[in-house]
C-alpha positions in Angstrom: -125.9 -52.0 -110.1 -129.0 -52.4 -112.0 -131.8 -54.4 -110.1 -133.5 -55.6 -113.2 -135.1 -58.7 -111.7 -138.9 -58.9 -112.0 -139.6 -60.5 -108.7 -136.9 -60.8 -106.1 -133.3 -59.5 -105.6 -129.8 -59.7 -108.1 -127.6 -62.1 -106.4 -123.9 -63.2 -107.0 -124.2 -66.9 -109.2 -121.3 -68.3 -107.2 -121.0 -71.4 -110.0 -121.5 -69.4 -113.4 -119.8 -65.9 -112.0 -122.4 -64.0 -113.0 -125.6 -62.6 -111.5 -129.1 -64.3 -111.8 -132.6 -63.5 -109.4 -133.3 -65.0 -106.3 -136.0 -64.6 -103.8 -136.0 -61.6 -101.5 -135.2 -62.9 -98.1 -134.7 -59.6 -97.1 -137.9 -57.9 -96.2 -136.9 -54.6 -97.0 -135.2 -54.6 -93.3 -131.7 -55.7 -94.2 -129.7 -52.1 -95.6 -125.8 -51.9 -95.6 -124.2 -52.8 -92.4 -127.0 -55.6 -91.4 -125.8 -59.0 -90.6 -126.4 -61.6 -93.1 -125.6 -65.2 -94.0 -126.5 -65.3 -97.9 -126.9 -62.4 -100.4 -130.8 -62.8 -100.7 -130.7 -61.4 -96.9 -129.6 -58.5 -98.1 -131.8 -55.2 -99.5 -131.4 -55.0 -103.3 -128.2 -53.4 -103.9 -126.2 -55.1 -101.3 -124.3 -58.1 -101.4 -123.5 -60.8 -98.0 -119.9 -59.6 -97.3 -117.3 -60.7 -95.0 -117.4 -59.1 -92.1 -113.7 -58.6 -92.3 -114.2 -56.9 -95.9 -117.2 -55.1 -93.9 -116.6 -54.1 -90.6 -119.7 -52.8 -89.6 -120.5 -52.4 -85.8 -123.8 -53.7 -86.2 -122.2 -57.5 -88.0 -119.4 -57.8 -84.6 -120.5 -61.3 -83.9 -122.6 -62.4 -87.7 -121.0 -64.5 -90.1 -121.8 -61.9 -92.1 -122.7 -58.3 -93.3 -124.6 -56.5 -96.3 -122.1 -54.4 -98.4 -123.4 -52.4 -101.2 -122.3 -52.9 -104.5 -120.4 -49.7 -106.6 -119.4 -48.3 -109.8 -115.7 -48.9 -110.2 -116.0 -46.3 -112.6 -117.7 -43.3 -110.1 -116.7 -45.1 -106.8 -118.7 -44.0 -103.7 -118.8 -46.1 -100.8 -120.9 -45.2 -97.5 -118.8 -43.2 -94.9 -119.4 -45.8 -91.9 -117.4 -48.0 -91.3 -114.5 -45.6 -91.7 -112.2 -46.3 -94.6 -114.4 -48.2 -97.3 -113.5 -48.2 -101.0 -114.8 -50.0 -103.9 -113.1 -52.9 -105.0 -113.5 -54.7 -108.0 -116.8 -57.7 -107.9 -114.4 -60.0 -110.4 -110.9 -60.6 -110.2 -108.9 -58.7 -113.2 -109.5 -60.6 -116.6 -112.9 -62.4 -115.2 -116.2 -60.2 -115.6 -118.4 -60.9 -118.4 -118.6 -58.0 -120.7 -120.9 -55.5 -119.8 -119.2 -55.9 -115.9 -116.1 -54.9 -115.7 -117.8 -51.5 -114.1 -119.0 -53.7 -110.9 -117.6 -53.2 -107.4 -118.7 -53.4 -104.1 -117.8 -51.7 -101.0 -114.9 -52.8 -98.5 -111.8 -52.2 -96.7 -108.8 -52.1 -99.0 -106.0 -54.5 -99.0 
């Protein structure tokens, strides 16, 4: 995904379904497969993920953990945790144009 925000880190806009810039809470320190509790934790690239949807050793007892986002349409997801493949960001029918393409890494259904 395409980190076009000036200052700061492209987050999830959980009321418009879209993705705006927020401040980088992440200090460079927070890669896939670091605990988080809200997107911004995360480097750029990464979204706060479920820990169920991202099973990463290192997230056991966090409420959360950094998933990187993917290209539905060349789909590579890291090789730990075993098993990851890139799901669709927006439910079928939802992402604005221009979107349909985003994913982000996680165990499949």
């Amino acid at each position: 995904m395409l980190q076009d925000c000036q200052e700061g880190v492209c987050v999830p806009d959980d009321g418009y379904g879209q993705f705006s810039c927020a401040a980088d809470e992440s200090g460079g320190v927070h890669p896939a497969g670091a605990p988080c509790e809200a997107h911004s934790e995360c480097n750029a690239g990464n979204a706060c993920s479920s820990v169920a949807l991202y099973p990463h050793p290192d997230c056991e007892d966090a409420l959360g953990c950094c998933a990187p986002y993917c290209d539905l349409n060349d789909p590579q997801c890291p090789s730990e945790p075993p098993g990851l493949a890139c799901a669709p960001w927006y439910e079928e029918g939802q992402a604005p144009p221009g979107s349909e393409h985003v994913g982000v890494c996680s165990v499949p259904p």
